[in-house]
N, CA, C and O atoms as a Tinker XYZ file with bonds, in Angstrom:
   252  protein
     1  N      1.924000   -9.834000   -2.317000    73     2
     2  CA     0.802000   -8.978000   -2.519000    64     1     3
     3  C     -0.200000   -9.703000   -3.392000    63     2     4     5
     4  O      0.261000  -10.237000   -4.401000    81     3
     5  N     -1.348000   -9.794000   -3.190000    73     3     6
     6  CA    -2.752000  -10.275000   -3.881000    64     5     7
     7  C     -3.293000   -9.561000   -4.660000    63     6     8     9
     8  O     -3.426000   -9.951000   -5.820000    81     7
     9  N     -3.857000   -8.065000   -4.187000    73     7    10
    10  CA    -4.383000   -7.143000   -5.068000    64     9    11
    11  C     -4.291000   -5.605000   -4.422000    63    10    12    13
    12  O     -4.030000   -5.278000   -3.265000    81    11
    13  N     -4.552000   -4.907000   -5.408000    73    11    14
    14  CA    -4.042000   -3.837000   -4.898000    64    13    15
    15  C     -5.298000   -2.870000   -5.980000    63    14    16    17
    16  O     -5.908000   -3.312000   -6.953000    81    15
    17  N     -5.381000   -1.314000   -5.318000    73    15    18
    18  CA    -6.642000   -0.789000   -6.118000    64    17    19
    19  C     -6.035000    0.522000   -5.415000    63    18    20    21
    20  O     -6.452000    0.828000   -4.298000    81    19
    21  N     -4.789000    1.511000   -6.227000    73    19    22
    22  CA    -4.655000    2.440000   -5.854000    64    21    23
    23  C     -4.700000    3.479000   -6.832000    63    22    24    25
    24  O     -4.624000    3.416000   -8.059000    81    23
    25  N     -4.861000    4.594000   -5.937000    73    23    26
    26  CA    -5.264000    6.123000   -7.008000    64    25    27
    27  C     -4.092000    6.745000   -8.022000    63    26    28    29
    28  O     -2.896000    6.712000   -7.734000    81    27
    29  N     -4.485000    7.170000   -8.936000    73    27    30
    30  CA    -3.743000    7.760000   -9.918000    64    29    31
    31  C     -2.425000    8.163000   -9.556000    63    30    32    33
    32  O     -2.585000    9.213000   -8.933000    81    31
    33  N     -0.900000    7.830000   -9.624000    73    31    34
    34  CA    -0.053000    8.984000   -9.205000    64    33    35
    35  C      0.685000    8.146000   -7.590000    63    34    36    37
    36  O      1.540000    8.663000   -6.870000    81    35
    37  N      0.099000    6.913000   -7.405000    73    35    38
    38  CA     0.698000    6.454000   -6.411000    64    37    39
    39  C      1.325000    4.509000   -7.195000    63    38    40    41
    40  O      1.008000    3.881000   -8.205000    81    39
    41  N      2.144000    4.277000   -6.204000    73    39    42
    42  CA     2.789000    3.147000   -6.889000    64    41    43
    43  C      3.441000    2.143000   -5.927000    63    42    44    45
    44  O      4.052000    2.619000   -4.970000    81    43
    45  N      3.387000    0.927000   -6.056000    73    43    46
    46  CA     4.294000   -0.087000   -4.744000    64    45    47
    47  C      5.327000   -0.599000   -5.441000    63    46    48    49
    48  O      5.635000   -0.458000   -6.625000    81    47
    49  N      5.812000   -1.195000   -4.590000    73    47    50
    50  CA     7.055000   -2.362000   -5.138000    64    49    51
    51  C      7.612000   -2.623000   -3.929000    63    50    52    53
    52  O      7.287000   -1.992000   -2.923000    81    51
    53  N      8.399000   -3.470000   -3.928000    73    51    54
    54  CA     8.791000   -4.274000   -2.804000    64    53    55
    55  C     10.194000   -3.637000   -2.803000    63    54    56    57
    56  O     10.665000   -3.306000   -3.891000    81    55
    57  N     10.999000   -3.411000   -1.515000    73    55    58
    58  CA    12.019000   -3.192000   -0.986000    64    57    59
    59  C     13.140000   -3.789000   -1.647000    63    58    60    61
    60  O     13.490000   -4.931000   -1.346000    81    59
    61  N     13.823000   -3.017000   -2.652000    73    59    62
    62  CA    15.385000   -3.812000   -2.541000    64    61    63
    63  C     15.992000   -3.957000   -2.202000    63    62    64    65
    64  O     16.877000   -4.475000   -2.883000    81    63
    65  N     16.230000   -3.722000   -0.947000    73    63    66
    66  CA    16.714000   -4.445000    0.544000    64    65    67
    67  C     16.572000   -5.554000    1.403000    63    66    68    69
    68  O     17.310000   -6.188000    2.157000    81    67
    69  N     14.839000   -5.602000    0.886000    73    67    70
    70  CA    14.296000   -6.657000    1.295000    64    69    71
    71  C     13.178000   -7.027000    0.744000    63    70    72    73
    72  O     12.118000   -6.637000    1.233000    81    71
    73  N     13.197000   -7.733000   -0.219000    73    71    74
    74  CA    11.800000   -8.346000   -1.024000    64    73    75
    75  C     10.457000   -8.922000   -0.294000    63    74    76    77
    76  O      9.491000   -9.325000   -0.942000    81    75
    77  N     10.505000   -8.915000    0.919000    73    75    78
    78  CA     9.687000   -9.311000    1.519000    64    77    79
    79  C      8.620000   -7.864000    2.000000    63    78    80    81
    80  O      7.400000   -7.789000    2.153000    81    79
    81  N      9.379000   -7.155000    2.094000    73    79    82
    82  CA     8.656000   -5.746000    2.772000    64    81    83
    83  C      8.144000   -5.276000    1.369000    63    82    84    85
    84  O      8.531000   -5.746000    0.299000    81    83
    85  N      6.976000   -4.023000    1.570000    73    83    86
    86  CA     6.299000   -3.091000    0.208000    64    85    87
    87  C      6.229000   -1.790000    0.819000    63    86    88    89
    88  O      5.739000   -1.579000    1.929000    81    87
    89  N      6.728000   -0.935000    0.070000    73    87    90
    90  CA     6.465000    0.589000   -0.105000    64    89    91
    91  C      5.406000    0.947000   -0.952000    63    90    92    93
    92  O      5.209000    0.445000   -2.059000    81    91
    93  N      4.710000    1.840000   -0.412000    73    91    94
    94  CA     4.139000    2.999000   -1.242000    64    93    95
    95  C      4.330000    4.228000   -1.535000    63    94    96    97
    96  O      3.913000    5.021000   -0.690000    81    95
    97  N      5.100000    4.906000   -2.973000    73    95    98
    98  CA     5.561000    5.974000   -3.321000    64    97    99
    99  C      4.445000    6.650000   -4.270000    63    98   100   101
   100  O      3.357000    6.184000   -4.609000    81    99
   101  N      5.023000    7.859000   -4.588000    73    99   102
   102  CA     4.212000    8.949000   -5.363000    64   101   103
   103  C      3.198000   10.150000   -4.580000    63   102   104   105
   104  O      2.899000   10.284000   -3.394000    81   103
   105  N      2.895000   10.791000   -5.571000    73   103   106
   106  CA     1.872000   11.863000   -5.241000    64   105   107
   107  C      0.770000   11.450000   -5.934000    63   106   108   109
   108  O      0.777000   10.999000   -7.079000    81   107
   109  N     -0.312000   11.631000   -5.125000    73   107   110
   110  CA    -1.627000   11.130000   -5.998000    64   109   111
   111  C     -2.051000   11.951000   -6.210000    63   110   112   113
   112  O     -1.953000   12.946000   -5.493000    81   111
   113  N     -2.874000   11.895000   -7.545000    73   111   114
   114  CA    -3.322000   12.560000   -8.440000    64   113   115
   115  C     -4.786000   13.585000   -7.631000    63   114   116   117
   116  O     -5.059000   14.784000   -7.703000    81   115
   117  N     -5.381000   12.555000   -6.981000    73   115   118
   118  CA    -6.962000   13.048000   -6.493000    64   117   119
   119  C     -7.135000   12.603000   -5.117000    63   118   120   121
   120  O     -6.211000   12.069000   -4.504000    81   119
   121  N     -8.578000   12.855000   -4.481000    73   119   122
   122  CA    -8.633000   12.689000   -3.668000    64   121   123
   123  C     -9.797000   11.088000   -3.281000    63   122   124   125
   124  O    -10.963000   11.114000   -3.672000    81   123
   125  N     -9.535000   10.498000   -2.914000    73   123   126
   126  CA    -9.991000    9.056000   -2.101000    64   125   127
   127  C     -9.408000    8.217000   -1.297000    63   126   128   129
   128  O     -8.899000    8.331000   -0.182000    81   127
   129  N     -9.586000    7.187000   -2.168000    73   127   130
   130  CA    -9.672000    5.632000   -1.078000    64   129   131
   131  C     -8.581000    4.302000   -1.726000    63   130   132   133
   132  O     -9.083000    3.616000   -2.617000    81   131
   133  N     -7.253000    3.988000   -1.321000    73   131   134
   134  CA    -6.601000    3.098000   -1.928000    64   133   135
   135  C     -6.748000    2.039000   -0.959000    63   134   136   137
   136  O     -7.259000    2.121000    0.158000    81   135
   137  N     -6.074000    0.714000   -1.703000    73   135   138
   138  CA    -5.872000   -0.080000   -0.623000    64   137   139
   139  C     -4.740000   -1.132000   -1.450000    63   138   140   141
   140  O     -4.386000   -1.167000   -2.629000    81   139
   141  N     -4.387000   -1.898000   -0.336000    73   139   142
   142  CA    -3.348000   -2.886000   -0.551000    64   141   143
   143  C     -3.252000   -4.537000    0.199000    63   142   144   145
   144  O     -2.651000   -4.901000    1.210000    81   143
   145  N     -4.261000   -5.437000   -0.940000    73   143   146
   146  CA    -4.219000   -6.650000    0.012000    64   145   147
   147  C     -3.334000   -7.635000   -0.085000    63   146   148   149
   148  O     -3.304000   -8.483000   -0.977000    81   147
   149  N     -2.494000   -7.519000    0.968000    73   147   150
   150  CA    -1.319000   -8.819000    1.238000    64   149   151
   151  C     -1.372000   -9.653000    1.762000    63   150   152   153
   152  O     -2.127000   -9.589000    2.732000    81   151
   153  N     -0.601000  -11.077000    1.511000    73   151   154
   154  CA    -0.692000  -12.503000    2.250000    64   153   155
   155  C      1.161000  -12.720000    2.652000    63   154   156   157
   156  O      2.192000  -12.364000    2.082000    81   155
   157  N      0.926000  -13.321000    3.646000    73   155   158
   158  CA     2.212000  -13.557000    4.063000    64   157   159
   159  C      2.482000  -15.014000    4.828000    63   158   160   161
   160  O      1.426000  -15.645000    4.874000    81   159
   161  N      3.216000  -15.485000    5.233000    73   159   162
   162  CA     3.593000  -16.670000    5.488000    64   161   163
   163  C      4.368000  -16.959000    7.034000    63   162   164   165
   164  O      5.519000  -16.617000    6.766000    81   163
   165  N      4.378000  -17.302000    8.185000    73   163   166
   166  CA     4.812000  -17.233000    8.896000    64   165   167
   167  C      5.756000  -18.348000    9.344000    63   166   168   169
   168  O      5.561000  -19.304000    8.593000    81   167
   169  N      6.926000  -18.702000   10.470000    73   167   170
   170  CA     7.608000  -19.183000   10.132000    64   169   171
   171  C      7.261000  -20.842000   10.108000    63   170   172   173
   172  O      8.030000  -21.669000    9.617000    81   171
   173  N      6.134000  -21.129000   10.648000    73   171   174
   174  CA     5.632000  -22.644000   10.198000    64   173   175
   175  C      4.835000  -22.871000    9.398000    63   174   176   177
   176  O      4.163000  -23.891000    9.551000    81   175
   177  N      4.575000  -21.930000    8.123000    73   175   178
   178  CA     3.257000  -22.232000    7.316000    64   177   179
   179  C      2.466000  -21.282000    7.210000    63   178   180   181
   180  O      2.226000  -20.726000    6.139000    81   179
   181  N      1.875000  -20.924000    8.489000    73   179   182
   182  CA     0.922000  -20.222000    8.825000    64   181   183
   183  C      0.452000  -19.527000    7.485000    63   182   184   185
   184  O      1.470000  -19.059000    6.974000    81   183
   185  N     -0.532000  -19.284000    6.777000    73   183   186
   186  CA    -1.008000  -17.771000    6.244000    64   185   187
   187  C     -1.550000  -16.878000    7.552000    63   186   188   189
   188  O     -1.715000  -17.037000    8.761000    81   187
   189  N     -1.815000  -15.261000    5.976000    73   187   190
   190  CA    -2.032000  -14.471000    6.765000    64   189   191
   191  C     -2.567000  -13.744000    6.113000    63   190   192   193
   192  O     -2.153000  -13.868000    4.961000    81   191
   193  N     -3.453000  -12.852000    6.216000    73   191   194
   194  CA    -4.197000  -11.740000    5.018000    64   193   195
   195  C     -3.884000  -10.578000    6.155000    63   194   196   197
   196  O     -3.699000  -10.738000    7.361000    81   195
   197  N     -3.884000   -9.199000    5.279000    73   195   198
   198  CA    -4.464000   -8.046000    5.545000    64   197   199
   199  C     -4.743000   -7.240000    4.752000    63   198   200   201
   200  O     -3.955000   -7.195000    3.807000    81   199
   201  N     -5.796000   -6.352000    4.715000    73   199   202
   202  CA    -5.604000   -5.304000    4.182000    64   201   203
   203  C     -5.182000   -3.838000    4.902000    63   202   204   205
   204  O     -5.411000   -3.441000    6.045000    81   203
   205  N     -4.399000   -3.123000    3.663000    73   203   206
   206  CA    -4.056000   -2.180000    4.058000    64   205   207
   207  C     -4.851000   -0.938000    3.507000    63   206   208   209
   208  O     -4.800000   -0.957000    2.277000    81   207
   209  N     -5.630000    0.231000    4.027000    73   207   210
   210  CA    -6.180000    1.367000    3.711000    64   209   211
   211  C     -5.767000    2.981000    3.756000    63   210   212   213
   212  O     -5.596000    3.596000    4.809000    81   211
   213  N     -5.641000    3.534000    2.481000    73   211   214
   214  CA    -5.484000    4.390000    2.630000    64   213   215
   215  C     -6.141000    5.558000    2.308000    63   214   216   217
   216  O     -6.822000    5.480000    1.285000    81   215
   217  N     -6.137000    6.511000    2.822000    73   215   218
   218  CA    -7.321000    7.334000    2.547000    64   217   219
   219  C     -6.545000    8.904000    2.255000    63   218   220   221
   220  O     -5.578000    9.330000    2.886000    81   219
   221  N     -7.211000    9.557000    1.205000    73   219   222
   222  CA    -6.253000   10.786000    0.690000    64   221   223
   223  C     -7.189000   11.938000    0.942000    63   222   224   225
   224  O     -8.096000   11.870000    0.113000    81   223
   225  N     -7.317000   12.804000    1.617000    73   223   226
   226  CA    -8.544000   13.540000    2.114000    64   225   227
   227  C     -8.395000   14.957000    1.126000    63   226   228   229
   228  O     -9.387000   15.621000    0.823000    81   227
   229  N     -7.382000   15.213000    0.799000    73   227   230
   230  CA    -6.529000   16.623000    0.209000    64   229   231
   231  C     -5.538000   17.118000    0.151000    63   230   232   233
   232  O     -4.537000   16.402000    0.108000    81   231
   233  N     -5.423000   18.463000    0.128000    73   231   234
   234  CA    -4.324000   19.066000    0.671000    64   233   235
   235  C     -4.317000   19.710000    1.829000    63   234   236   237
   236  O     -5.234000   20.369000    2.320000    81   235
   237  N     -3.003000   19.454000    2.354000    73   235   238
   238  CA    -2.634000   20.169000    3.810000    64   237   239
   239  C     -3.075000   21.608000    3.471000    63   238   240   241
   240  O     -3.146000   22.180000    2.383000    81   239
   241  N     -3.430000   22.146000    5.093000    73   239   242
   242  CA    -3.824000   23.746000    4.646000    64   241   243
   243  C     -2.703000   23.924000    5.663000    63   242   244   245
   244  O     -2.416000   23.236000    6.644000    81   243
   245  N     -1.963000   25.389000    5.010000    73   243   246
   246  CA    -1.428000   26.124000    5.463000    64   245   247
   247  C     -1.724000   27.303000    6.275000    63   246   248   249
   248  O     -2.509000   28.079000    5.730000    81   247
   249  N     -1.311000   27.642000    7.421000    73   247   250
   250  CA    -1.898000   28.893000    8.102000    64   249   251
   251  C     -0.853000   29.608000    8.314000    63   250   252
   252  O     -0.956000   30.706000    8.859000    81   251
């Protein structure tokens, strides 16, 4: 992972199963815009970027 810019109440870490993989846990606090930029390596070298976006709109409504 490179950088990361997430909302109050949310949190990563990598898999202790597998250090290579990342979760995102928690309840966030408010409502916006997170994200998560990772680099990775493929099996000859290769890099790789992405970002990941997440977007928190509210709460579910119930009917």
């Amino acid at each position: 992972m490179i950088q990361e810019n997430l909302l109050s109440g949310l949190t990563y870490d990598s898999l202790p199963t597998n250090p290579t993989q990342v979760q995102v846990n928690g309840t966030p606090a408010s409502t916006g815009l997170s994200y998560i930029y990772l680099r990775t390596v493929d099996e000859d070298g290769d890099p790789a970027w992405r970002t990941y976006t997440i977007l928190i709109v509210g709460e579910p409504t119930y009917f």
